[in-house]
Backbone as CSV, one residue per row, in Angstrom:
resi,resn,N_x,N_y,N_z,CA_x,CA_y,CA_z,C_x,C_y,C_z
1,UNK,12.491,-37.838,-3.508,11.430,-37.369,-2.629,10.090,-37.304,-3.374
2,UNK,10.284,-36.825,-4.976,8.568,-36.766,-5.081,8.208,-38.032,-5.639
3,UNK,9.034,-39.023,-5.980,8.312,-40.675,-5.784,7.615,-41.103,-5.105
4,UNK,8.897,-40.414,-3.638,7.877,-40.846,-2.354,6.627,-40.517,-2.044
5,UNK,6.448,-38.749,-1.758,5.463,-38.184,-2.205,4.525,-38.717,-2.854
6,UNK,4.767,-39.178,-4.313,3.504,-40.004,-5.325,3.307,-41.384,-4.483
7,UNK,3.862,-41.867,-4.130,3.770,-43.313,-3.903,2.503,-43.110,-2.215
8,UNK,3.111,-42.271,-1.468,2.467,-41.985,0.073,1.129,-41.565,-0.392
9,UNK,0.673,-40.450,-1.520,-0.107,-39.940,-1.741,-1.310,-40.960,-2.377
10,UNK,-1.066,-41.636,-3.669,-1.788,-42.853,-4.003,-2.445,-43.973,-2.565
11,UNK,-1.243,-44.317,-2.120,-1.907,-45.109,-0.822,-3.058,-44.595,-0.334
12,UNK,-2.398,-43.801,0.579,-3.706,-42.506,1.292,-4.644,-42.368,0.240
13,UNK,-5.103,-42.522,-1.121,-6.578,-42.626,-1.111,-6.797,-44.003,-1.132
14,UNK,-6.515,-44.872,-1.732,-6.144,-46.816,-1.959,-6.634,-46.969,-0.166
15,UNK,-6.150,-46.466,0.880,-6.482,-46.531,1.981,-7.743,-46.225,2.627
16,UNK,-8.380,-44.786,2.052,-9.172,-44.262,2.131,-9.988,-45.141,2.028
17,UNK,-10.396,-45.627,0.388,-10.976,-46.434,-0.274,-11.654,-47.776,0.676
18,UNK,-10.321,-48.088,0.873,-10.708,-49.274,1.964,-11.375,-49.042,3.047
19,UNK,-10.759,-47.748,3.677,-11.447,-47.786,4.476,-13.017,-47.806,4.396
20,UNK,-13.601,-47.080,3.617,-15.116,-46.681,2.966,-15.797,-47.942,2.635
21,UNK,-15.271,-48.830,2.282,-15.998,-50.211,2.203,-16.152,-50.911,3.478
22,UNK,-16.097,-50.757,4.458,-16.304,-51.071,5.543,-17.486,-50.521,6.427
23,UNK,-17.816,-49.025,5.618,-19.111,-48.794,6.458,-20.338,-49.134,5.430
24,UNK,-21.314,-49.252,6.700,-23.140,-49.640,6.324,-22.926,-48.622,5.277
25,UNK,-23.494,-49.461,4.087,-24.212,-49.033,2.644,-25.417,-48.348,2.675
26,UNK,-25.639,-47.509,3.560,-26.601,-46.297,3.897,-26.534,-44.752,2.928
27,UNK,-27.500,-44.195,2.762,-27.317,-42.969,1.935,-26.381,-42.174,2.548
28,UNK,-26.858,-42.340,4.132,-25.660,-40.909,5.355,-24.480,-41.409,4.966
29,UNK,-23.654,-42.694,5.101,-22.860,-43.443,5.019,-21.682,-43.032,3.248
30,UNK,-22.845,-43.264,2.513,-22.519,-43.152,1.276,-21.785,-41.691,0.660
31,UNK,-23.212,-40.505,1.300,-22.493,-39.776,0.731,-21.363,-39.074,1.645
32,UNK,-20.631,-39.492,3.119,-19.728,-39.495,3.171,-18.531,-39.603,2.723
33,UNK,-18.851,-41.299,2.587,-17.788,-41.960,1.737,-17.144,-41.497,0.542
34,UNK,-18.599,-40.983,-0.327,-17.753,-40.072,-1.786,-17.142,-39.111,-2.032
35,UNK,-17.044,-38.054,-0.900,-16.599,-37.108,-0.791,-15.512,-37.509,0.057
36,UNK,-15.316,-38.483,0.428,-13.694,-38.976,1.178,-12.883,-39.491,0.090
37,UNK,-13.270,-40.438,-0.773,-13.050,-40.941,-1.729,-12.615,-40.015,-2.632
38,UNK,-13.512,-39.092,-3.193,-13.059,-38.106,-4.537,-12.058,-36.940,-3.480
39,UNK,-12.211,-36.480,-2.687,-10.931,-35.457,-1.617,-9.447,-36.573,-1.971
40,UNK,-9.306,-37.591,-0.854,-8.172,-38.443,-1.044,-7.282,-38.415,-2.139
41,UNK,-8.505,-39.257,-3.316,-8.054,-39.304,-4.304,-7.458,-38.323,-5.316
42,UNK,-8.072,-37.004,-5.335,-7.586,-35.636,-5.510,-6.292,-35.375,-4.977
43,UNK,-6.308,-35.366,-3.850,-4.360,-35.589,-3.563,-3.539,-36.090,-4.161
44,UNK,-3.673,-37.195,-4.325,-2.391,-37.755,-5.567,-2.387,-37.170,-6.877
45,UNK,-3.353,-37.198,-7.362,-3.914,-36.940,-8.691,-3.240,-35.569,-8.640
46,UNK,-3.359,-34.559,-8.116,-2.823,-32.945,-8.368,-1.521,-32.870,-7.388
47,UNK,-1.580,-34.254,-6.962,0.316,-33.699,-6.672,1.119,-34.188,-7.940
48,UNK,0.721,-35.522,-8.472,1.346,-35.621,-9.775,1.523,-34.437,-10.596
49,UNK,-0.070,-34.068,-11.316,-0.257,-33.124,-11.744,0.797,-31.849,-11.589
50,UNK,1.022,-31.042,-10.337,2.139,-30.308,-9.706,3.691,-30.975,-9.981
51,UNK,3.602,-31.781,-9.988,5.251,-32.469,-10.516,5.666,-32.261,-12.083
52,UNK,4.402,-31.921,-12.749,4.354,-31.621,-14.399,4.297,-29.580,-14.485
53,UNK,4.195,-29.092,-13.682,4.156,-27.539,-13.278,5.280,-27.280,-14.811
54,UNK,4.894,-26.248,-14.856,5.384,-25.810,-15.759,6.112,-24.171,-15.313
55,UNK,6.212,-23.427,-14.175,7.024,-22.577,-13.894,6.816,-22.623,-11.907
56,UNK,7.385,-21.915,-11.629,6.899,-22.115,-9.845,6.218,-21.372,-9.370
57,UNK,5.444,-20.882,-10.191,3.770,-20.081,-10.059,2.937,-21.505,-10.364
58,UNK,2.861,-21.874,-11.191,2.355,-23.271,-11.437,2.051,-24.298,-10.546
59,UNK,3.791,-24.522,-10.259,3.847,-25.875,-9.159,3.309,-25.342,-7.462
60,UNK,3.549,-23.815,-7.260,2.725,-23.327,-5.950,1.043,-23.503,-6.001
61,UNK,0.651,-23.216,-7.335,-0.402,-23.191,-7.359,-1.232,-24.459,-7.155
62,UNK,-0.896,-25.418,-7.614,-1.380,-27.316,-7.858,-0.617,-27.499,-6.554
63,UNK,0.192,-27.434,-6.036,0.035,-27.543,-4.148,-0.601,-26.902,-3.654
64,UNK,-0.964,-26.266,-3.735,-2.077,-25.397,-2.911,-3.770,-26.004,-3.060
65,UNK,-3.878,-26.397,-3.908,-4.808,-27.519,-4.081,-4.465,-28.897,-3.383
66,UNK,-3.521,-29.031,-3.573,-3.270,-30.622,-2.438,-3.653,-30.124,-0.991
67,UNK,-2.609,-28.988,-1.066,-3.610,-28.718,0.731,-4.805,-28.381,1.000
68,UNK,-5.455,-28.123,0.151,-6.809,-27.804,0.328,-7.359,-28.999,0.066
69,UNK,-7.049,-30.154,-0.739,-7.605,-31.336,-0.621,-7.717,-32.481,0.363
70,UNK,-6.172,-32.159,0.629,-5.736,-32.772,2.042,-6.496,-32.530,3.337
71,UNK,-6.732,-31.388,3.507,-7.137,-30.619,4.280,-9.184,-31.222,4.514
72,UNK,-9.278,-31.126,3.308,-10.750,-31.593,3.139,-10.822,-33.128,3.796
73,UNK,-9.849,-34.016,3.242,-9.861,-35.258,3.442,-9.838,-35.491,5.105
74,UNK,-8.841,-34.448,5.755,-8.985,-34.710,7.070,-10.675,-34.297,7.513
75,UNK,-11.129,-33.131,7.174,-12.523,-33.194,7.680,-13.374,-34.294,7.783
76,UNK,-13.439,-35.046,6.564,-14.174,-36.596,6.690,-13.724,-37.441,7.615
77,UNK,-12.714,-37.617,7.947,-11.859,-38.493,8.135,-12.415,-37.996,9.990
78,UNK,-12.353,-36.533,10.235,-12.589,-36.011,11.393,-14.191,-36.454,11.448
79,UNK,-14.949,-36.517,10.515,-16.523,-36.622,10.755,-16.623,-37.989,10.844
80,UNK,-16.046,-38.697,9.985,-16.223,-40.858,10.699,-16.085,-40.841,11.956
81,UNK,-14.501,-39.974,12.656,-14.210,-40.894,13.807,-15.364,-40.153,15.178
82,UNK,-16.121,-38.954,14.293,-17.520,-38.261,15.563,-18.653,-39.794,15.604
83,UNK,-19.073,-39.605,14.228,-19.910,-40.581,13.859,-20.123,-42.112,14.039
84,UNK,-19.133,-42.545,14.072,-19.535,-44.122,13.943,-17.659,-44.585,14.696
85,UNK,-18.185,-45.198,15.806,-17.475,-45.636,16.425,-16.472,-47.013,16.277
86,UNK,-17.004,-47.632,14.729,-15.744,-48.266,14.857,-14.791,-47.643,13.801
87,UNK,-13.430,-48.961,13.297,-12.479,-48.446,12.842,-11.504,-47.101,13.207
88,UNK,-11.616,-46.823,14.460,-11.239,-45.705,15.114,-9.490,-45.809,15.005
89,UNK,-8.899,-46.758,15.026,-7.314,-46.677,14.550,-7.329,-46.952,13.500
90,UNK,-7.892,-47.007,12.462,-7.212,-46.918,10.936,-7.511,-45.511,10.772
91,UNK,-8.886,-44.835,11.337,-9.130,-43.378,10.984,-7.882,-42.675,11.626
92,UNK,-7.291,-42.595,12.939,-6.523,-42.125,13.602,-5.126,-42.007,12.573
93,UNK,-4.807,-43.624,12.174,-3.984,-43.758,11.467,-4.055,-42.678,9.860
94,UNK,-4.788,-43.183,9.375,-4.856,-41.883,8.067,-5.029,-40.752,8.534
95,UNK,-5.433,-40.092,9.721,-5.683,-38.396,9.865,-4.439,-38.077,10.432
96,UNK,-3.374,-38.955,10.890,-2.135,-39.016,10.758,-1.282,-38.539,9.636
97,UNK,-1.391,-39.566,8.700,-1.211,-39.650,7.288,-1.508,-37.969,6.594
98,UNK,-2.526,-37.624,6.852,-2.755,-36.544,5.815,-2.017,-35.598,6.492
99,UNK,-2.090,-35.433,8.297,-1.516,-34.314,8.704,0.224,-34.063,8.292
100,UNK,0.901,-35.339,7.920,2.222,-35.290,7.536,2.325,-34.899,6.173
101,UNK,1.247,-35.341,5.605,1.174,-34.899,4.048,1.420,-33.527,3.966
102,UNK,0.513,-32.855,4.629,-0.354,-31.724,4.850,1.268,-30.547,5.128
103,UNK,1.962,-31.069,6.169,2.987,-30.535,6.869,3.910,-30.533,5.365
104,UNK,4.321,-31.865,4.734,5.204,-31.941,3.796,4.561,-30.877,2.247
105,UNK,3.335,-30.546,2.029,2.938,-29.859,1.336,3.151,-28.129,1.835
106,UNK,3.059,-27.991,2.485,3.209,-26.621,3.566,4.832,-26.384,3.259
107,UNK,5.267,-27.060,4.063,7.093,-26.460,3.551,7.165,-26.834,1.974
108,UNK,7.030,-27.600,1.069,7.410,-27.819,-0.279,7.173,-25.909,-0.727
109,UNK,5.726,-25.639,-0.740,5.277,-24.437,-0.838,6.044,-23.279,-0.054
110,UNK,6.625,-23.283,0.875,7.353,-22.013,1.494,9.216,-22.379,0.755
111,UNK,9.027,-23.576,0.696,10.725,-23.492,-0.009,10.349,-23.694,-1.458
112,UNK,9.669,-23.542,-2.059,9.518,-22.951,-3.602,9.280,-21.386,-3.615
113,UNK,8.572,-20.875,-2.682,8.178,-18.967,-3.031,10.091,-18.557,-2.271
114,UNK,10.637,-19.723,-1.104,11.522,-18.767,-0.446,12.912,-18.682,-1.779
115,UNK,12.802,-19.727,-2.717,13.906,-19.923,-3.738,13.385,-18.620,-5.029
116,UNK,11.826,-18.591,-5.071,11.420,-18.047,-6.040,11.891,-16.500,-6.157
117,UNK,11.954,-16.351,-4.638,12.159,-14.265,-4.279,13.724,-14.323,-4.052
118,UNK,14.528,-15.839,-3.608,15.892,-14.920,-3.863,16.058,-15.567,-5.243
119,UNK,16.067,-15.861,-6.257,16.387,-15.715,-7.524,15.880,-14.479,-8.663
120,UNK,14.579,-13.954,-8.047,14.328,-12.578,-8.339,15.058,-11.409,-7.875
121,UNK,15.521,-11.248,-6.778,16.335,-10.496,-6.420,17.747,-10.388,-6.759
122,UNK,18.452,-11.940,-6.918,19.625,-11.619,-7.700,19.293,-11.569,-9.193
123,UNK,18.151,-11.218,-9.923,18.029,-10.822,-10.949,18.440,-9.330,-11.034
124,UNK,17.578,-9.054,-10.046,17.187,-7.304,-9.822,18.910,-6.468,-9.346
125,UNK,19.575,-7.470,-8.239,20.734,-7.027,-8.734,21.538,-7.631,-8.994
C-alpha cells in the first residue's frame, strides 16, 4: 500500500505539472501555477518523508502535513476550474485525485492514533 501511495502521490504532482504548462504564461497565471506546483509536489515529498517516521507521533505528524498539502492543492485546483474555462476534465480529474488522497490520508491517521491508544492501554494494564 505505501508504494502505491508513493507512486499515486508523485503522479498527482507530474500531473499537476502538466497540467500548469498549458495555461497563458501570464503573471495571474504564473503565480497560480507555483503554488499548485510547490502544494502537489509537497504531497509526495512528505508522504515519503512520513514513511521514514521514526515513532507514530512522527508518522501522524508528516500526514498531517500531506493533508494540509493536499488540501491546499485542491484549493488551486478549485481556483483554475472558477477561472479559466478550459481543461475542465483533467482539473475535475485531479480534484478527484486529491480528494481520494485526502480520504486515504484521513483514515491512515485515525488507524495509526486508533492502534497508538490501544497499545497504550494494554501497557497501562
Amino acid at each position: 500500500m505505501k508504494e502505491q501511495i508513493k507512486n499515486r502521490t508523485k503522479q498527482f504532482a507530474i500531473d499537476c505539472w502538466r497540467l500548469c504548462k498549458e495555461y497563458p504564461k501570464t503573471r495571474e497565471f504564473d503565480a497560480y501555477c507555483r503554488q499548485l506546483i510547490r502544494c502537489s509536489s509537497s504531497v509526495g515529498a512528505n508522504y515519503r518523508a512520513a514513511c521514514r517516521a521514526k515513532s507514530s507521533a512522527d508518522f501522524i505528524h508528516k500526514l498531517k502535513i500531506v493533508e494540509e498539502e493536499v488540501d491546499e492543492s485542491m484549493f488551486f485546483l478549485e481556483v483554475f476550474m472558477s477561472i479559466h474555462e478550459n481543461n475542465q476534465e483533467e482539473l475535475k480529474r485531479l480534484h478527484k485525485e486529491a480528494d481520494e488522497l485526502t480520504s486515504i490520508i484521513v483514515a491512515s491517521i485515525k488507524t495509526v492514533k486508533s492502534k497508538s491508544s490501544i497499545n497504550k492501554s494494554k501497557i497501562i494494564n
